[in-house]
Residue frames as a rotation matrix with the C-alpha (Angstrom) as fourth column:
UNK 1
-0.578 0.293 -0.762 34.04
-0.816 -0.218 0.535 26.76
-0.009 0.931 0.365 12.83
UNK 2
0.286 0.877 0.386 30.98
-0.859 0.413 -0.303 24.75
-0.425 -0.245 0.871 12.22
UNK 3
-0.782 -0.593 0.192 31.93
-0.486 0.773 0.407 21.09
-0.390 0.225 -0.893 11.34
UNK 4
0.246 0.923 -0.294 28.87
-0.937 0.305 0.173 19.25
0.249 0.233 0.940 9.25
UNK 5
-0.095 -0.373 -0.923 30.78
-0.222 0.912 -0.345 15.80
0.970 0.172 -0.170 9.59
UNK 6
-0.861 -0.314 0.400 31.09
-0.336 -0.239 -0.911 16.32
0.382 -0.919 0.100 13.01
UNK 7
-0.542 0.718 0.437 28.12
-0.794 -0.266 -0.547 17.16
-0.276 -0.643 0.714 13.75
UNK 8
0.376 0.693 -0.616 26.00
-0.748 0.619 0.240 14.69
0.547 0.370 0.750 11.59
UNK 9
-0.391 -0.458 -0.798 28.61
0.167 0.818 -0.551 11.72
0.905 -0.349 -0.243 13.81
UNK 10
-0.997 0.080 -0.019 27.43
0.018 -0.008 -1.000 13.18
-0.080 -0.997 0.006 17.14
UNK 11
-0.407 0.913 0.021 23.84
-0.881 -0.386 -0.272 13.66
-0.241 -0.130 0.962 16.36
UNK 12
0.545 0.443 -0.712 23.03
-0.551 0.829 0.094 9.82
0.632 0.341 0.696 14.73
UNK 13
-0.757 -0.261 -0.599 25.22
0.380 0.570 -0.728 8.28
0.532 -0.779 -0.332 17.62
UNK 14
-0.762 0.019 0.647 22.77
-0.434 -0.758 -0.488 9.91
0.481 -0.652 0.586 20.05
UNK 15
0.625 0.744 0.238 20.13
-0.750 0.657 -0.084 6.71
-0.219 -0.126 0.968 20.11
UNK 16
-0.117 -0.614 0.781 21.31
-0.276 0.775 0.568 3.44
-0.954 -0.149 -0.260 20.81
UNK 17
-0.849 -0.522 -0.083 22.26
-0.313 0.369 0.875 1.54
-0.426 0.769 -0.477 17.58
UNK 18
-0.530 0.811 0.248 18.47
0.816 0.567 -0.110 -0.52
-0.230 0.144 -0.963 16.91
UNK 19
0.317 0.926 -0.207 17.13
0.545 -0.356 -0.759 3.17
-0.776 0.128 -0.617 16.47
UNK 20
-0.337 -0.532 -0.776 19.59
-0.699 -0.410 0.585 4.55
-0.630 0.741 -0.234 13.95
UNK 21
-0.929 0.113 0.351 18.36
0.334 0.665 0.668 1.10
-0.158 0.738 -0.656 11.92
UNK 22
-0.256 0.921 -0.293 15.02
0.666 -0.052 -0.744 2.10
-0.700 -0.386 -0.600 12.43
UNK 23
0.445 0.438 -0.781 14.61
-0.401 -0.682 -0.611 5.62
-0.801 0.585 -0.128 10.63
UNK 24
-0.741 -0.313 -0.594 17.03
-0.634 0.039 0.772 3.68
-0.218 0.949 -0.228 7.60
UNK 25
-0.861 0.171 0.479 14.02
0.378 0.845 0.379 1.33
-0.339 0.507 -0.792 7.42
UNK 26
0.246 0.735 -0.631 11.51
0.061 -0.662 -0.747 4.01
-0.967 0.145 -0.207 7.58
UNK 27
-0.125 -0.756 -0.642 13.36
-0.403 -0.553 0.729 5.38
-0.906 0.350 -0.236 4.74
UNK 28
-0.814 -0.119 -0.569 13.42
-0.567 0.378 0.732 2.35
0.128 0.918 -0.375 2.73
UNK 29
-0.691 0.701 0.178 10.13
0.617 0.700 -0.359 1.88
-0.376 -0.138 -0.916 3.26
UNK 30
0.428 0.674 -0.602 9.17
0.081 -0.692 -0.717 5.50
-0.900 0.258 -0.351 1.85
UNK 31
-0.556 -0.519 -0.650 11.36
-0.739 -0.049 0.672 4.88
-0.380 0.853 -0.356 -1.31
UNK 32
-0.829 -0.550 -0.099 10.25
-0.525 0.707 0.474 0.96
-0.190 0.445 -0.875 -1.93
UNK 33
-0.800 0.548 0.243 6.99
0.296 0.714 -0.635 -0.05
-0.522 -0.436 -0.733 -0.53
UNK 34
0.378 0.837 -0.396 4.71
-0.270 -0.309 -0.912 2.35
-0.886 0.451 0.110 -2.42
UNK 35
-0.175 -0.355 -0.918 6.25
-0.956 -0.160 0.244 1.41
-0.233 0.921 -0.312 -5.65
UNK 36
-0.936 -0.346 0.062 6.28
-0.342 0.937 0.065 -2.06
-0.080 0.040 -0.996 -5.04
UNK 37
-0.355 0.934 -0.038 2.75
0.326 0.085 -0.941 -1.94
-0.876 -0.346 -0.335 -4.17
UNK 38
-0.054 0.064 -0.996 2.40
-0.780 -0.626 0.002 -0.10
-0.623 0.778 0.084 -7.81
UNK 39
-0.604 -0.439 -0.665 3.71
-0.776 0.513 0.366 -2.81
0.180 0.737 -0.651 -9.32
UNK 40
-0.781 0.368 0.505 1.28
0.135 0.889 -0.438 -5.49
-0.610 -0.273 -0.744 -7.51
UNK 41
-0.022 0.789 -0.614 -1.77
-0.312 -0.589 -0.746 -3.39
-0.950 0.175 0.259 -8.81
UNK 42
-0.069 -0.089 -0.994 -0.11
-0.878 -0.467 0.103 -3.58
-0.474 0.880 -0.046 -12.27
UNK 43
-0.704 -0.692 0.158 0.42
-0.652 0.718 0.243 -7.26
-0.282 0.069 -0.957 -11.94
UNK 44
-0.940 0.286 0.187 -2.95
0.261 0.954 -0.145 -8.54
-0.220 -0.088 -0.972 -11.40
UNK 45
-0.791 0.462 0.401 -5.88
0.196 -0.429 0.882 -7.87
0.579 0.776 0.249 -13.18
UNK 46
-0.029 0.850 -0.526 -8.21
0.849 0.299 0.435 -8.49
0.527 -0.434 -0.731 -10.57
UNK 47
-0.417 -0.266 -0.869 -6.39
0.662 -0.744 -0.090 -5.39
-0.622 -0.613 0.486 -8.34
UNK 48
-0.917 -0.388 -0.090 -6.85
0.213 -0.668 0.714 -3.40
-0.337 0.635 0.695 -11.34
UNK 49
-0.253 0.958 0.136 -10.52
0.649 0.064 0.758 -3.84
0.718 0.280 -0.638 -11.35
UNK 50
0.375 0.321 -0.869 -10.55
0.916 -0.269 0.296 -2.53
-0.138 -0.908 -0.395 -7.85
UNK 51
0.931 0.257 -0.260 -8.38
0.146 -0.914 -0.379 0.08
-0.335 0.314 -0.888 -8.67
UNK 52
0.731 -0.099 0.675 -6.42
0.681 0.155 -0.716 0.78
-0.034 0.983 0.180 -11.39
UNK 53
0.489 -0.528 -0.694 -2.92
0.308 -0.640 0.704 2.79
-0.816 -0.558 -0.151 -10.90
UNK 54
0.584 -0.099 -0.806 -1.06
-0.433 -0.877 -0.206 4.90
-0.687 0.469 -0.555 -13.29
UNK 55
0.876 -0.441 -0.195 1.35
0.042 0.471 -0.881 4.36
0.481 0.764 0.431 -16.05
UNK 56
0.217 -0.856 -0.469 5.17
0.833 -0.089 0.546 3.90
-0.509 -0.509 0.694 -14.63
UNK 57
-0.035 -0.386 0.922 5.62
0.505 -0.803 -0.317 7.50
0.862 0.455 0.223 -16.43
UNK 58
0.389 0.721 0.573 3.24
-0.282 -0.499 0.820 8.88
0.877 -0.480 0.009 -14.08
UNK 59
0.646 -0.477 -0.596 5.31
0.763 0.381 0.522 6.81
-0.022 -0.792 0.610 -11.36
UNK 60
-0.012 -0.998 0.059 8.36
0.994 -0.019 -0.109 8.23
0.110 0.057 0.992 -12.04
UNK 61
-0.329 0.157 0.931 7.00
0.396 -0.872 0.287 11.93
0.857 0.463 0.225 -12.14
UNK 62
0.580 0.768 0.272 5.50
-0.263 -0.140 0.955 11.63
0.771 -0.626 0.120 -8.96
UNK 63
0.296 -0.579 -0.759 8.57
0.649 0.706 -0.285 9.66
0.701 -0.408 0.585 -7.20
UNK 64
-0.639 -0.544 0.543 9.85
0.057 -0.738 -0.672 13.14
0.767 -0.399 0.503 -5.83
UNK 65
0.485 0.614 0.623 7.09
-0.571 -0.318 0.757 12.66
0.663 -0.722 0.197 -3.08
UNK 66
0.979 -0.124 -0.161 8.46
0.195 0.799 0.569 9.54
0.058 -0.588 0.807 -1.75
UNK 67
-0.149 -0.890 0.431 12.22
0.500 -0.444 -0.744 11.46
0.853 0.105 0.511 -2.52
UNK 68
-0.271 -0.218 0.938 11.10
-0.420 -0.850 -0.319 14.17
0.866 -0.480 0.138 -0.27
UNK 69
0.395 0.833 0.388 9.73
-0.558 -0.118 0.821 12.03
0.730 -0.541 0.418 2.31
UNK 70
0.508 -0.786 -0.353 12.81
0.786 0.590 -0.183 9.83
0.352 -0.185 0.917 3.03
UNK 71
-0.492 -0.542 0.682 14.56
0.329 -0.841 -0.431 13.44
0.806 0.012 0.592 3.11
UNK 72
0.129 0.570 0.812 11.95
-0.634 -0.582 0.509 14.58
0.763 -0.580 0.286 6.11
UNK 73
0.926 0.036 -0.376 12.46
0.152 0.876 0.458 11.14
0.346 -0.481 0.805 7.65
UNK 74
-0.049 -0.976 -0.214 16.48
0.894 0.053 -0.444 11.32
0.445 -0.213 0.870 7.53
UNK 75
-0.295 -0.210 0.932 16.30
-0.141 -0.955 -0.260 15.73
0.945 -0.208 0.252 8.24
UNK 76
0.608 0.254 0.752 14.43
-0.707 -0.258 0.659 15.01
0.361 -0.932 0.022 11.68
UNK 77
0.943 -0.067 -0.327 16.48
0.265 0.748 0.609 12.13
0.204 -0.661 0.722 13.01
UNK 78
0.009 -0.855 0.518 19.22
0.302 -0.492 -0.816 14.91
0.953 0.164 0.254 12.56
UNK 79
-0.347 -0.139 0.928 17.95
-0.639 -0.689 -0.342 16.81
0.687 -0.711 0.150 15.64
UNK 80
-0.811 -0.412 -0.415 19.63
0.155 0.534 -0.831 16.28
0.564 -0.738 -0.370 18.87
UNK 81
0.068 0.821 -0.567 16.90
0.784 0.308 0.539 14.85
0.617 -0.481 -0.622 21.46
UNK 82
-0.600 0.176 -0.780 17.70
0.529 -0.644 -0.553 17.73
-0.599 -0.745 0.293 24.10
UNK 83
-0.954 0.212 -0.210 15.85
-0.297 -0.746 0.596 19.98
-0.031 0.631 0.775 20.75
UNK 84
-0.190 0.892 -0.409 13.01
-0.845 0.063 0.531 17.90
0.499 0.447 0.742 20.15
UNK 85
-0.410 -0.332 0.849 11.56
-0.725 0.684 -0.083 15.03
-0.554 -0.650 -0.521 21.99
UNK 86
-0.885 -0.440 0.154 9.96
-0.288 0.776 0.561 12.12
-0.367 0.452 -0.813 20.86
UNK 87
-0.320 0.940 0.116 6.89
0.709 0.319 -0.629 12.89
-0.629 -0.119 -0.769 20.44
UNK 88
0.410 0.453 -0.791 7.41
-0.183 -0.809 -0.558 15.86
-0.893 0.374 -0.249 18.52
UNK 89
-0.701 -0.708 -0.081 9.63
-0.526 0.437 0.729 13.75
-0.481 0.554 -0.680 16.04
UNK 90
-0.828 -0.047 0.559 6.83
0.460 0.513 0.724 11.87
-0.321 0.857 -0.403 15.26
UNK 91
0.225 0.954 -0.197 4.60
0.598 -0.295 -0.745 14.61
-0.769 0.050 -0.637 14.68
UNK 92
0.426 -0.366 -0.827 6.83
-0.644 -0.765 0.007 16.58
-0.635 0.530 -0.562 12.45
UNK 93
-0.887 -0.316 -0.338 9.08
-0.456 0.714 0.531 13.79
0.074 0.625 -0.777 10.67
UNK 94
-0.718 0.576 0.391 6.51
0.579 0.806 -0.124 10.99
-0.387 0.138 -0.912 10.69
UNK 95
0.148 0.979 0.138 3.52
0.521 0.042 -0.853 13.03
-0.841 0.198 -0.504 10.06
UNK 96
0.163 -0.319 -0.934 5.17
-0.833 -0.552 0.042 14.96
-0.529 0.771 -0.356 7.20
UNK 97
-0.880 -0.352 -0.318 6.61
-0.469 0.746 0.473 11.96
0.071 0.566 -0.822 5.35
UNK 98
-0.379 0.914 0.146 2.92
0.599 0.363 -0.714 10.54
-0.705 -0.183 -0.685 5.90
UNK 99
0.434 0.815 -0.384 1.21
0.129 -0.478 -0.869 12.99
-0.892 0.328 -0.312 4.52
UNK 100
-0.226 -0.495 -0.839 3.87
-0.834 -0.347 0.430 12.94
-0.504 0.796 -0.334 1.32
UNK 101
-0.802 -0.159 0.576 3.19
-0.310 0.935 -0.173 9.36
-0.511 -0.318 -0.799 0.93
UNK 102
-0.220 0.785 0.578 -0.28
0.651 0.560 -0.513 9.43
-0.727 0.263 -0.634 0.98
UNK 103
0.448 0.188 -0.874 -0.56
-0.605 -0.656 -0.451 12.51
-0.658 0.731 -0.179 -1.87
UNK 104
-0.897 -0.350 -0.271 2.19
-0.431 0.552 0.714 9.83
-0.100 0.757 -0.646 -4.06
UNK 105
-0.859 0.196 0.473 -0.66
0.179 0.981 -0.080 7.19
-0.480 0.016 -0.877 -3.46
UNK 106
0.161 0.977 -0.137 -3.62
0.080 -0.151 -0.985 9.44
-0.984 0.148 -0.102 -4.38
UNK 107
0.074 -0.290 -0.954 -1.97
-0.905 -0.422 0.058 10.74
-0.419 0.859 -0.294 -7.54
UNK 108
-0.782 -0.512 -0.356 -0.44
-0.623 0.635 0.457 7.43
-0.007 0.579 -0.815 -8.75
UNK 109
-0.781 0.584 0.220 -3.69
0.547 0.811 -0.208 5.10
-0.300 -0.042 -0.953 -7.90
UNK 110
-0.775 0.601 0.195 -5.77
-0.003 -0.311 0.950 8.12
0.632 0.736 0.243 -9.74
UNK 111
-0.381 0.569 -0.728 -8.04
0.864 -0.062 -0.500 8.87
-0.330 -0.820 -0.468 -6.41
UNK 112
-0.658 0.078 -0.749 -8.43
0.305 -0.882 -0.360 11.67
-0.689 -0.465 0.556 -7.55
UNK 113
-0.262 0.759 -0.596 -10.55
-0.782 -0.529 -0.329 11.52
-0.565 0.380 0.732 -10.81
UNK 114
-0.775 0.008 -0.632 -10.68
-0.499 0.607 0.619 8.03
0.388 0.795 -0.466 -11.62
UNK 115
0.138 0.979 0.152 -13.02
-0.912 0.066 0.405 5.45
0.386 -0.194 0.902 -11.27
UNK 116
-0.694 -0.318 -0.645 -12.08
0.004 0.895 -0.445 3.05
0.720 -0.312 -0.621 -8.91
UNK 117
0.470 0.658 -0.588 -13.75
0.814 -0.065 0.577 1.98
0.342 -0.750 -0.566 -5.48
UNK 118
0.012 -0.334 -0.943 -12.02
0.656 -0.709 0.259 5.21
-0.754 -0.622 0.210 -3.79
UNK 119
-0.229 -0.035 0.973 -12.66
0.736 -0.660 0.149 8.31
0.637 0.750 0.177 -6.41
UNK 120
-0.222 0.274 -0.936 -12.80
0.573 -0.740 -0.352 12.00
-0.789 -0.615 0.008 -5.09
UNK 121
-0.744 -0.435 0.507 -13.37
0.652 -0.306 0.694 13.09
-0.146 0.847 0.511 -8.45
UNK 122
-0.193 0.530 0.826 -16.63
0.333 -0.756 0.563 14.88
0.923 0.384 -0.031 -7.97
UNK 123
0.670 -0.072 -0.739 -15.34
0.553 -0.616 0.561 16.59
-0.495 -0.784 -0.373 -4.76
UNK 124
-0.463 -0.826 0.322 -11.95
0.885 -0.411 0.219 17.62
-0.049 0.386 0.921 -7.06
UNK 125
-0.297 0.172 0.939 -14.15
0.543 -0.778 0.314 21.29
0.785 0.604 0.137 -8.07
UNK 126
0.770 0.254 0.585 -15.24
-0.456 -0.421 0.784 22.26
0.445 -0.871 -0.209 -3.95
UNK 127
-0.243 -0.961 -0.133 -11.65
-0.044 0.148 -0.988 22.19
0.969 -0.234 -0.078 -2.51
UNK 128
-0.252 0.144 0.957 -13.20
-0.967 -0.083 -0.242 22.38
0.045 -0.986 0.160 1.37
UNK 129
0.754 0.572 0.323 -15.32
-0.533 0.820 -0.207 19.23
-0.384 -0.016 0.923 0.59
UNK 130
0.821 -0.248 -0.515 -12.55
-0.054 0.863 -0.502 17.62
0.569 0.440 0.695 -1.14
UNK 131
-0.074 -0.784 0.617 -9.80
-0.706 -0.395 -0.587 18.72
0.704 -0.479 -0.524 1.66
UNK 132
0.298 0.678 0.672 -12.73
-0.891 0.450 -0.059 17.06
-0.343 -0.581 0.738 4.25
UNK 133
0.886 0.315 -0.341 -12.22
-0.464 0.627 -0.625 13.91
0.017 0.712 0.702 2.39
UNK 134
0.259 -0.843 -0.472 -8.93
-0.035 0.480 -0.877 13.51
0.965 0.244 0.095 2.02
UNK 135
-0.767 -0.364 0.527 -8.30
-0.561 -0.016 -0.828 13.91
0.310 -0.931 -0.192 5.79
UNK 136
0.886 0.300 0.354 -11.25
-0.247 0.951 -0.187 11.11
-0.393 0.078 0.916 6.31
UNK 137
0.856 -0.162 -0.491 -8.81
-0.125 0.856 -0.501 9.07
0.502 0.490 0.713 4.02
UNK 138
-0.004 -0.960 0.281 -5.58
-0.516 -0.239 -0.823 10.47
0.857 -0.148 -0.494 5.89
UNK 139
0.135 -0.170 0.976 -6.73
-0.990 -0.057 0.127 9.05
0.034 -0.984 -0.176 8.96
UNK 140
0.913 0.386 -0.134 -6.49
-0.402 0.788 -0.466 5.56
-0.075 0.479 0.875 7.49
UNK 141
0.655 -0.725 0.213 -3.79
0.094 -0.201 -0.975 5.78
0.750 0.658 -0.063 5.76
UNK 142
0.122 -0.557 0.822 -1.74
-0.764 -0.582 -0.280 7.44
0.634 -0.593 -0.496 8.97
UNK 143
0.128 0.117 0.985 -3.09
-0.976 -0.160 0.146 4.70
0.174 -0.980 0.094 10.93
UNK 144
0.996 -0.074 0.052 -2.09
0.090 0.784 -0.615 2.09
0.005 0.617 0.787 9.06
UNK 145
0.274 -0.904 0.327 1.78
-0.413 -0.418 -0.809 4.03
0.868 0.087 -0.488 8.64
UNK 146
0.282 -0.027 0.959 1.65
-0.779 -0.591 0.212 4.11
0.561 -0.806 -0.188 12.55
UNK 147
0.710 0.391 0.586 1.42
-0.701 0.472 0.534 0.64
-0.068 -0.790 0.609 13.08
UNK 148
0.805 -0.593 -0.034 3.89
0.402 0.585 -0.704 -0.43
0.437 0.553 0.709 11.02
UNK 149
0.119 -0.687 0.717 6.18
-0.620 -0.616 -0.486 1.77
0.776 -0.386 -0.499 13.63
UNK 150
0.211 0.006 0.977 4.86
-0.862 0.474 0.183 0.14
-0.462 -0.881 0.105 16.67
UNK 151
0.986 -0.126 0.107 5.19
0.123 0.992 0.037 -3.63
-0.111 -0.023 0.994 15.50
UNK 152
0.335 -0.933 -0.135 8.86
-0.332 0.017 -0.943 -2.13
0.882 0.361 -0.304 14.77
UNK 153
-0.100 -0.374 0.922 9.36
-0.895 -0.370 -0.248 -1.37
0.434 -0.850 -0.298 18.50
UNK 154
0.687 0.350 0.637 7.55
-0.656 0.675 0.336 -4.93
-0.313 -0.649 0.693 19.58
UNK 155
0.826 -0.350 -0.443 9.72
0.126 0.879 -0.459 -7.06
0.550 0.323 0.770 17.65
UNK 156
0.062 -0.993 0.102 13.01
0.006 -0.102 -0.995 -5.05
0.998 0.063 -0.001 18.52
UNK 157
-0.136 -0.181 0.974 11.75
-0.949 -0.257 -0.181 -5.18
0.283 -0.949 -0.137 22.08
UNK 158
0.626 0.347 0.698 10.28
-0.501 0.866 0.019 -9.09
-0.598 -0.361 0.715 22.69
UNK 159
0.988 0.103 -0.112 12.81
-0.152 0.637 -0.756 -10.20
-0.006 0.764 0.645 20.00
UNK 160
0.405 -0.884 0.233 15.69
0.288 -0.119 -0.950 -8.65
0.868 0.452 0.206 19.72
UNK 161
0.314 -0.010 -0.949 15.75
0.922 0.243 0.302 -7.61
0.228 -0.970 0.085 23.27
UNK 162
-0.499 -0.680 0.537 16.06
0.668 -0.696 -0.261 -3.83
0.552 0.228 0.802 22.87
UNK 163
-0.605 0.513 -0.608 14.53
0.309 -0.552 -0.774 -1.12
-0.733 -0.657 0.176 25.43
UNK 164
-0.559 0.564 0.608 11.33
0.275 -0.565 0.778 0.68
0.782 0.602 0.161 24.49
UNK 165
-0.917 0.329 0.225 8.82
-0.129 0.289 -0.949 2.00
-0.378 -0.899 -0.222 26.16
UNK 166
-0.977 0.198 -0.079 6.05
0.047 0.559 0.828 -0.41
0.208 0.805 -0.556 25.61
UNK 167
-0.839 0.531 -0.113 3.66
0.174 0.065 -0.983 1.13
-0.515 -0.845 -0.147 27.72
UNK 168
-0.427 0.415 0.803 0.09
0.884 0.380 0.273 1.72
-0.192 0.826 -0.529 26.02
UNK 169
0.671 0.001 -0.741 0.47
0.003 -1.000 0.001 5.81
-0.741 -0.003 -0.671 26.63
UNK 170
-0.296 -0.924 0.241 3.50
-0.244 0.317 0.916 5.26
-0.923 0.213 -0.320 24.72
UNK 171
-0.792 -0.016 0.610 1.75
0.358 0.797 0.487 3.86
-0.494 0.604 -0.626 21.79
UNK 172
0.241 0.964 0.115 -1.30
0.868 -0.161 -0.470 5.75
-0.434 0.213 -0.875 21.92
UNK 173
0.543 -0.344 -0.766 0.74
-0.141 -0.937 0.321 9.05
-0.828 -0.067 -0.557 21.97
UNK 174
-0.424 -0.594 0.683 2.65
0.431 0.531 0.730 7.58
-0.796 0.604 0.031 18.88
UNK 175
-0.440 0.812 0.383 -0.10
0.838 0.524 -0.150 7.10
-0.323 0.255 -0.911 16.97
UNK 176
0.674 0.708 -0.213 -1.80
0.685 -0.706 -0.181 10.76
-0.279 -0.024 -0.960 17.60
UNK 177
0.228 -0.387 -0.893 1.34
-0.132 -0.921 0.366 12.61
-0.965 0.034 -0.261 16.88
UNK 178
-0.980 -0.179 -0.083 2.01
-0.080 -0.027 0.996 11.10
-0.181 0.983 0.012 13.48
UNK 179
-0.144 0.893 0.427 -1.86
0.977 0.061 0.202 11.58
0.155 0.447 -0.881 12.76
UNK 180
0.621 0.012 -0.783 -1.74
-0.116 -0.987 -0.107 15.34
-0.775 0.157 -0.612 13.83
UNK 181
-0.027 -0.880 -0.474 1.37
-0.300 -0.445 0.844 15.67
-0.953 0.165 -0.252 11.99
UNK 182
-0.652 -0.138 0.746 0.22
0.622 0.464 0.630 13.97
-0.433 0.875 -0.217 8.86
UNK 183
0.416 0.899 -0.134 -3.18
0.849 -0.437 -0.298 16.04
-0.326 0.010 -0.945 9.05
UNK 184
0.546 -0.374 -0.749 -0.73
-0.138 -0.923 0.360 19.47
-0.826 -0.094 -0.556 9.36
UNK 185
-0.785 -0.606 0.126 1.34
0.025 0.171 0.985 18.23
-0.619 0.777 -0.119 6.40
UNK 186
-0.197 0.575 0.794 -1.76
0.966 -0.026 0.258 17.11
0.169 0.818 -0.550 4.29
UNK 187
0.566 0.461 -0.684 -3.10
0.502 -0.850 -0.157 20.98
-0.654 -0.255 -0.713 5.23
UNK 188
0.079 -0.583 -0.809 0.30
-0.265 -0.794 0.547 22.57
-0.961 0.171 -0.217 3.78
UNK 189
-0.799 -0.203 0.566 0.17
0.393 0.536 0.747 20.25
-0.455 0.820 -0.348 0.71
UNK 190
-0.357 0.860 0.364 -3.31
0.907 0.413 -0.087 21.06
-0.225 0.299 -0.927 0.18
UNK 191
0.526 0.417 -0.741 -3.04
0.342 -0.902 -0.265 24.57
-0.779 -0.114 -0.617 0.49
UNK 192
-0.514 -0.828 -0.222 0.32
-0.307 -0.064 0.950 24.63
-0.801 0.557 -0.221 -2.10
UNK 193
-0.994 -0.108 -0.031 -1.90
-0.024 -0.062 0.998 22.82
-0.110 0.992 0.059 -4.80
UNK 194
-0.319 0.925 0.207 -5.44
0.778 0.131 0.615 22.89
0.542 0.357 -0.761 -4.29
UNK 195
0.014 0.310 -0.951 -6.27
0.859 -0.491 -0.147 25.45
-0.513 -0.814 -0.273 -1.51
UNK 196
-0.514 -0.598 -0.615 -4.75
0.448 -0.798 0.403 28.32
-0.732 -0.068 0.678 -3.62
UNK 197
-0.558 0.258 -0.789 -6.51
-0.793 -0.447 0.415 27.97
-0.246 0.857 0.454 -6.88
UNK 198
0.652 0.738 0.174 -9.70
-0.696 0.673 -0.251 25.72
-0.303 0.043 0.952 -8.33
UNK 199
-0.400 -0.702 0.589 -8.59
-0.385 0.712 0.588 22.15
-0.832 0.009 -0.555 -8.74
């Protein structure tokens, strides 16, 4: 009979200890950091010229992205490495939780029909042109996520003395799979609320 307890103990022992911290900081970094960032925005008036982010209602309504993206983060680091390797981990977990991320940030910083320096608001009515766009902004956005992976791996590897490999295939291949994978996520997002029907 299937054991879940079991199984969830053999499957997070399966990477040495430094990567089991890892996806919890991912985690609490898709729960904490975009909020926190909210809150700078809200703090200082000057941000708020630049650009101007929702009301904490509008936070809270929206939070279930950064829920579901912690939840993609934790669901892939379920499957055992003989299933998936490591490159498809971060095209599927990483670029999914990416692409949830950046849909919290458009919504909550009002990209989409306000008037800050970043507005798509008069792409919001041609859903191809405003898809185009948002995958221009994803690649930013992804590549910005991405690096905040690698500088994990350098510290835990020149610091803490933990294996990686630190080669710059290694890195590059990082990089491109949580940017496909964010792209393929922003696609399914885009097709669920804007693809289907005018925006």
């Amino acid at each position: 009979m299937f054991n879940p307890i079991e199984y969830l103990i053999e499957n997070i022992s399966w990477y040495a200890p430094i990567y089991n911290i890892s996806w919890v900081l991912f985690m609490i970094y898709a729960l904490t950091l975009p909020p926190l960032l909210l809150w700078v925005f809200h703090r200082y008036a000057a941000l708020r010229e630049i650009q101007p982010p929702q009301t904490w209602t509008f936070h809270r309504s929206a939070y279930s992205y950064l829920v579901g993206a912690a939840l993609v983060i934790f669901g892939f680091r379920l499957i055992p490495y003989w299933i998936f390797n490591d490159k498809i981990l971060h095209f599927m977990g990483g670029g999914l939780s990416i692409a949830l991320i950046y849909e919290y940030f458009i919504l909550n910083f009002d990209v989409r029909e306000g008037n800050g320096i970043l507005s798509l608001k008069r792409l919001v009515n041609r859903k191809y042109s405003y898809f185009l766009a948002n995958l221009i902004l994803i690649f930013f956005f992804s590549s910005f996520f991405s690096v905040f992976s690698e500088l994990y791996e350098f510290v835990s590897k020149y610091i803490a003395s933990f294996e990686f490999d630190s080669s710059g295939l290694d890195t590059w291949m990082d990089i491109l799979s949580n940017l496909a994978g964010a792209f393929i996520g922003y696609f399914f997002i885009w097709l669920w609320k804007y693809g289907t029907k005018k925006t």
